[in-house]
C-alpha positions in Angstrom: 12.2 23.5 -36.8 11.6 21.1 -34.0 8.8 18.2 -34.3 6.2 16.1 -32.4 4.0 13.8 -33.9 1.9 10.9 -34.0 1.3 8.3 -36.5 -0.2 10.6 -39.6 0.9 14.0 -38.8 3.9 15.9 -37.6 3.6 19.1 -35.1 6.9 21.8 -36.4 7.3 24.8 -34.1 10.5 27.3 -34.2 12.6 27.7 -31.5 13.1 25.9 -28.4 10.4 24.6 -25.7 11.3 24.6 -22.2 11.5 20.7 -21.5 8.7 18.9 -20.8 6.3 22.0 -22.6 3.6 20.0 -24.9 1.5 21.2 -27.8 -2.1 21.1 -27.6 -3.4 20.9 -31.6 -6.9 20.6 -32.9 -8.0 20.0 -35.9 -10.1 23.1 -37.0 -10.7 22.0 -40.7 -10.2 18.8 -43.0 -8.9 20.2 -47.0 -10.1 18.6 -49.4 -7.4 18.4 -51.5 -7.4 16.1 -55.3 -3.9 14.6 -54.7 -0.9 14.5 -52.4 0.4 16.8 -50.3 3.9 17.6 -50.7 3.8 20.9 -48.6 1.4 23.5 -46.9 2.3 27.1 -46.0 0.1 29.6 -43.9 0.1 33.4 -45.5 1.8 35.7 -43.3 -1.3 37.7 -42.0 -3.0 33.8 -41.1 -6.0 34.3 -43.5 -5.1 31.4 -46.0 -3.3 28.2 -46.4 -1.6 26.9 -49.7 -1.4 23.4 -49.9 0.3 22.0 -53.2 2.1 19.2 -54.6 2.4 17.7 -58.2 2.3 21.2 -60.3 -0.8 22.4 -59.0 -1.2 24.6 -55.4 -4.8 25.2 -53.8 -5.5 28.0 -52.0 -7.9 27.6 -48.5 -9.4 30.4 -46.3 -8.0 29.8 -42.8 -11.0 30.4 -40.8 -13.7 28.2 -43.3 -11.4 26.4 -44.7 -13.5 27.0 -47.6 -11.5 26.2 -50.9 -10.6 29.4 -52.7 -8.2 28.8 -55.7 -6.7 26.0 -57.4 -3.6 27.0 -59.3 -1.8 24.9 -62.3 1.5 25.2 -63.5 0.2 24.3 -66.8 -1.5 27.8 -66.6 -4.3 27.5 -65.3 -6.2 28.6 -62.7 -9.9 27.9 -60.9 -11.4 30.3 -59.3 -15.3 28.2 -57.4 -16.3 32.1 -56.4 -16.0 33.6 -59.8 
């Protein structure tokens, strides 16, 4: 996609924007998140986000941006509500 940003973070959208259009963005939630962020991924429905990076992902709700899951590729996985 196409990009905007600022110093320390990057706006993607699909498709084009009739020139001139700008993005207003928010910040609704800081993640708290134990190490890098290689990528971040919305679910399709909008409820969570997925953030992950150095064999482990971590699973946020959306709306709270409570953190749901962490998820290991060495198997394991947290659950903080269970």
């Amino acid at each position: 996609g196409k990009g905007s940003g600022r110093d320390d973070w990057k706006v993607l959208h699909k498709g084009s924007l009739a020139g001139g259009t700008r993005i207003s963005v928010e910040l609704a939630h800081s993640l708290d998140h134990d190490s890098v962020v290689c990528c971040v991924r919305f679910s399709g429905d909008g409820k969570f986000v997925a953030a992950g990076c150095n064999k482990t992902a971590v699973l946020f709700s959306a709306d709270t941006g409570e953190r749901l899951a962490l998820f290991s590729n060495e198997g394991g996985v947290e659950n903080p509500a269970a």
